[in-house]
C-alpha positions as CSV (number, residue, x, y, z in Angstrom):
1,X,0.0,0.0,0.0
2,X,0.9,4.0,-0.5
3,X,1.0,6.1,2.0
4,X,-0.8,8.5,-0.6
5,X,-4.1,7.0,-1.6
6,X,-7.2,8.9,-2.5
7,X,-9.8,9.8,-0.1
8,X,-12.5,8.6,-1.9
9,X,-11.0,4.6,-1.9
10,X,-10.2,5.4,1.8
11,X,-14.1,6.1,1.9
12,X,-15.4,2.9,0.0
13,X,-12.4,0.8,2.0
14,X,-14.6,2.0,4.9
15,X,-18.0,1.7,3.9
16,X,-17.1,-2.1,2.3
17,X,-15.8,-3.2,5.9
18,X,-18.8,-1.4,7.6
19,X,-20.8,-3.6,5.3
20,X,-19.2,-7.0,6.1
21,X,-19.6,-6.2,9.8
22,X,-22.6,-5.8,9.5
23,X,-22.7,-2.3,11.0
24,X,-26.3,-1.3,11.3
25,X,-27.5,2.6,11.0
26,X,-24.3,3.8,9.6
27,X,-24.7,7.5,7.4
28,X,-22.3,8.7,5.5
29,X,-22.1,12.4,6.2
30,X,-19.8,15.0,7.3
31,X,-18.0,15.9,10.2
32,X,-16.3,19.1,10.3
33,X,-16.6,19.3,6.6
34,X,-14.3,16.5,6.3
35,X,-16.4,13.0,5.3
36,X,-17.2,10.8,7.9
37,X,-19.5,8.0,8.6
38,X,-22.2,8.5,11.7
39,X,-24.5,6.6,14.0
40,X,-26.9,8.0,15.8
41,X,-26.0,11.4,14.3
42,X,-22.5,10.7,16.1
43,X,-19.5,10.5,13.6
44,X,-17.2,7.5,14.9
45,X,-14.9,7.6,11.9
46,X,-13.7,10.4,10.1
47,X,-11.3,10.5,6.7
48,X,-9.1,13.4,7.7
49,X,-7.0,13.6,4.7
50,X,-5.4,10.8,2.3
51,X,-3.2,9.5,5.1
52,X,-5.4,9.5,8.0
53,X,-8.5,8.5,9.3
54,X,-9.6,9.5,13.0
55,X,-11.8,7.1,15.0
56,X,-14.0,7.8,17.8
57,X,-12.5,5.7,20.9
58,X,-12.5,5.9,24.7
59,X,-9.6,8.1,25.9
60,X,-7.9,5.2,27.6
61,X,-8.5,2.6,24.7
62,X,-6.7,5.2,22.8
63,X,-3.8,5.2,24.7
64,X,-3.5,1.7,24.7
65,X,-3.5,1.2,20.9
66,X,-1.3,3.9,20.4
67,X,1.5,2.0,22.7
68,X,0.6,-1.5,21.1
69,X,0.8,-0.3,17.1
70,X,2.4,2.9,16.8
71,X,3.4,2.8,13.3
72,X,-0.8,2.6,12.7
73,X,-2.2,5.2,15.4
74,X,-0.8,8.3,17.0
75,X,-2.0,11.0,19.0
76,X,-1.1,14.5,17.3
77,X,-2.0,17.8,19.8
78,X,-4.8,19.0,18.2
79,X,-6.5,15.3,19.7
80,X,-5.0,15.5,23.2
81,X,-7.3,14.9,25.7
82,X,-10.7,14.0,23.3
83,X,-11.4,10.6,22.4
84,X,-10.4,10.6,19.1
85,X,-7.4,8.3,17.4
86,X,-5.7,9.4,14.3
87,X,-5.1,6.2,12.2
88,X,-2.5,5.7,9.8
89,X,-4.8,4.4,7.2
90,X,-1.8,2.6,4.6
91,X,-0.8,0.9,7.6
92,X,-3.7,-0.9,9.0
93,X,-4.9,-4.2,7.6
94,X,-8.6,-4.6,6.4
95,X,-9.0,-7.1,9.5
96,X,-8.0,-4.8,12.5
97,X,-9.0,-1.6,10.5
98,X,-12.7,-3.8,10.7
99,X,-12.0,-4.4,14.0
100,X,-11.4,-0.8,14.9
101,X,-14.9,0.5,13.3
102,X,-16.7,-1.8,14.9
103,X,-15.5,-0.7,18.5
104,X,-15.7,3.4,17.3
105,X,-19.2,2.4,16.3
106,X,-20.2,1.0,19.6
107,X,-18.9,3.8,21.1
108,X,-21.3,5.7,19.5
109,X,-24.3,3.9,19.0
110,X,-27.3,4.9,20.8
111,X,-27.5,1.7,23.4
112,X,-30.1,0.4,22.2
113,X,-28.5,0.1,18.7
114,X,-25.8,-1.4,20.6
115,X,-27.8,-3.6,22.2
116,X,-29.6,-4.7,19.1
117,X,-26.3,-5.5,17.3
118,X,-24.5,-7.0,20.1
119,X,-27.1,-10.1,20.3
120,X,-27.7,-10.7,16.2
C-alpha cells in the first residue's frame, strides 16, 4: 500500500468493511466538513486527509492502541485529551481496521442500537 491514496478509496475501503460487519444505521455524512461516517447522528470515523482516518474511541483505549501499534495510530496535539485516534490508514490491515470500526461504532451507537447489534 501507498501512504498517498485517494480519499474517496479510503471512503469505499470503509463503507465495504462497515458492510461485512454488519454495522447497522451507519450514514455517511460529514464531520467538520471532512467526510465521515455516523450513528446516531455521532460521527465514529472520520477520513481526515489521504493518510489519516480519526476514530471515535474511549480516551484510555486510545492510549493503549497507540502503545501497542504505533506505526498505525498516533496522537497528534490537536487530539490530546478528546477521544479521538488518528489512524494511519496505509498501515492498518482490512481485518483490524474492521475491528477498529466496529469498537468506534459501539462507542457511538445509541444503546439500544448497541444492544440490538451485540445479540444478532
Amino acid at each position: 500500500m501507498t501512504s498517498n491514496i485517494d480519499m474517496d478509496a479510503i471512503v469505499e475501503r470503509l463503507q465495504r468493511l462497515m458492510a461485512q460487519a454488519p454495522l447497522p444505521a451507519v450514514e455517511p455524512g460529514t464531520h467538520y466538513g471532512l467526510p465521515a461516517f455516523k450513528v446516531g447522528g455521532k460521527a465514529f470515523v472520520t477520513v481526515r486527509n489521504n493518510e489519516t482516518i480519526v476514530l471515535a474511541l474511549p480516551i484510555d483505549r486510545k492510549e493503549q492502541l497507540i502503545e501497542m501499534a504505533p506505526e498505525i495510530y498516533f496522537q497528534s496535539d490537536h487530539y490530546v485529551g478528546w477521544p479521538s485516534l488518528p489512524t494511519r490508514i496505509a498501515a492498518i490491515g482490512d481485518e483490524e481496521l474492521q475491528l477498529r470500526l466496529i469498537e468506534a461504532w459501539r462507542f457511538r451507537a445509541p444503546k439500544k442500537l448497541r444492544a440490538a447489534f451485540d445479540v444478532g
